[in-house]
Steps between C-alpha positions, in 0.01 A plus 500: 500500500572316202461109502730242336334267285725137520579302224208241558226808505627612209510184321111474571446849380620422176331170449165604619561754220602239247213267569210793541665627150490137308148420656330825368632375143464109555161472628279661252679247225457211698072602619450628153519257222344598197423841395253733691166547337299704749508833383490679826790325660700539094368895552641492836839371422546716252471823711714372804835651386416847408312506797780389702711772300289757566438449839886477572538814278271748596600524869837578343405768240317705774733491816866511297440859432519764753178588500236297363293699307825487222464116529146522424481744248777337300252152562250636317649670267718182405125285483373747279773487283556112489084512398616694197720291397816620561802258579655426856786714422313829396292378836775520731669783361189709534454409855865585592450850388127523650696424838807694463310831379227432810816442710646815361166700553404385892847498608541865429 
């Protein structure tokens, strides 16, 4: 059974969102002043988004396909290819056929 969320609930959804959002932005400019000199933390920060990328990515490349061996494959295929030094497009359109001719092949 399905429950109805009233207007007041939903009101607090929305600006638990809007205060979580602004405070994840807000606070590091107000705690951090000047600029950061400490090379592990500057290291650190750096890194963070393609981490967070690739962690939300990966999970994606491997269980969209129907079987996950394709998913894979194309993975490291793409990685190789991306090391040498080919563009996102070339990238991406290799890994679509890597998956569709894997599809192809363990479907039939």
């Amino acid at each position: 059974m399905l429950m109805q969320m009233e207007t007041r609930d939903i009101i607090i959804c929305i600006a638990l969102a809007i205060v979580t959002t602004n405070l994840i932005r807000v606070l590091p400019v107000v705690l951090i002043r000047g600029q950061i000199r400490h090379r592990f933390i500057r290291s650190f920060l750096y890194y963070v988004p393609y981490i967070t990328l690739s962690v939300m990515t990966f999970p994606s490349i491997v269980e969209t396909t129907m079987s996950p061996l394709s998913g894979l494959v194309a993975f490291v295929v793409g990685v190789v290819a991306a090391w040498r030094g080919l563009g996102l497009f070339p990238v991406a359109a290799i890994c679509c056929a890597i998956v569709y001719v894997m599809e192809l092949t363990l479907t039939n």
